[in-house]
C-alpha positions as CSV (number, residue, x, y, z in Angstrom):
1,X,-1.3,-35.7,12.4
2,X,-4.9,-34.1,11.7
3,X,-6.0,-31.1,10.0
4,X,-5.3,-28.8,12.9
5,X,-7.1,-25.2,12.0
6,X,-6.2,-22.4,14.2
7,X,-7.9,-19.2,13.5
8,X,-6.1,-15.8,14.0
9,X,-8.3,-12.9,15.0
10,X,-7.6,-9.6,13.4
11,X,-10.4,-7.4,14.7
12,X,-8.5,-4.1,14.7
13,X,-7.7,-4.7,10.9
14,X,-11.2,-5.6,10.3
15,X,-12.6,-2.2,12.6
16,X,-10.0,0.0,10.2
17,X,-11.0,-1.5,7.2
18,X,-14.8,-1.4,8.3
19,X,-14.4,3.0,9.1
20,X,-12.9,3.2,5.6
21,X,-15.7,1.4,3.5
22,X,-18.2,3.5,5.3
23,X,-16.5,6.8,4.2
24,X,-15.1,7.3,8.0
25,X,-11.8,7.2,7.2
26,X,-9.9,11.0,6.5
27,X,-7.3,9.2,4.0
28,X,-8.5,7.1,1.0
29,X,-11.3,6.3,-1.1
30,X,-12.1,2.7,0.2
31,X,-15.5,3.7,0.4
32,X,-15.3,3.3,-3.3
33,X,-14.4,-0.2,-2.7
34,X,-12.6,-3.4,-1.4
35,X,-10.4,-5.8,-3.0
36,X,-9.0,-9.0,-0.9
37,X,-6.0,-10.6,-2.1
38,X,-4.0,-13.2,-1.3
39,X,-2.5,-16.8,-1.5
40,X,-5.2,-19.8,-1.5
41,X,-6.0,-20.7,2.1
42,X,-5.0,-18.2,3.7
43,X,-8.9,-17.5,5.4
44,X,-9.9,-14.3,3.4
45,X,-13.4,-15.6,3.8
46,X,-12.7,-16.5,7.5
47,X,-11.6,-12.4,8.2
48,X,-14.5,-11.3,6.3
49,X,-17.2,-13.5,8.4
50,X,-15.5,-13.1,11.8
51,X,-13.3,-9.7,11.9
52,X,-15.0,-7.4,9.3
53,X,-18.0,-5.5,11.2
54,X,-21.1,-5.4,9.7
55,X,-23.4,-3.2,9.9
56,X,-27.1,-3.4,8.6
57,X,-28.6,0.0,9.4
């Protein structure tokens, strides 16, 4: 069997997360910050590439 890669979109995670580093949020201080943890392989670079929004204005 090959490497089969299945990618899982989480855009509404990645919208939320997106309105709290840019100080939209009304609860938390994630402006301040983000800090992405978890187990090896489990695509943290994959959700910040494809689901995070970026911005450049």
């Amino acid at each position: 069997m090959g490497n089969c890669l299945i990618a899982f979109q989480r855009t509404a995670l990645g919208q939320q997360l997106g309105q709290a580093l840019q100080g939209r949020s009304l609860m938390g201080d994630a402006h301040n910050g983000l800090f992405l943890a978890a187990p090896p392989r489990t695509s943290k670079s994959t959700f910040l590439r494809g689901d995070l929004p970026f911005d450049d204005e």
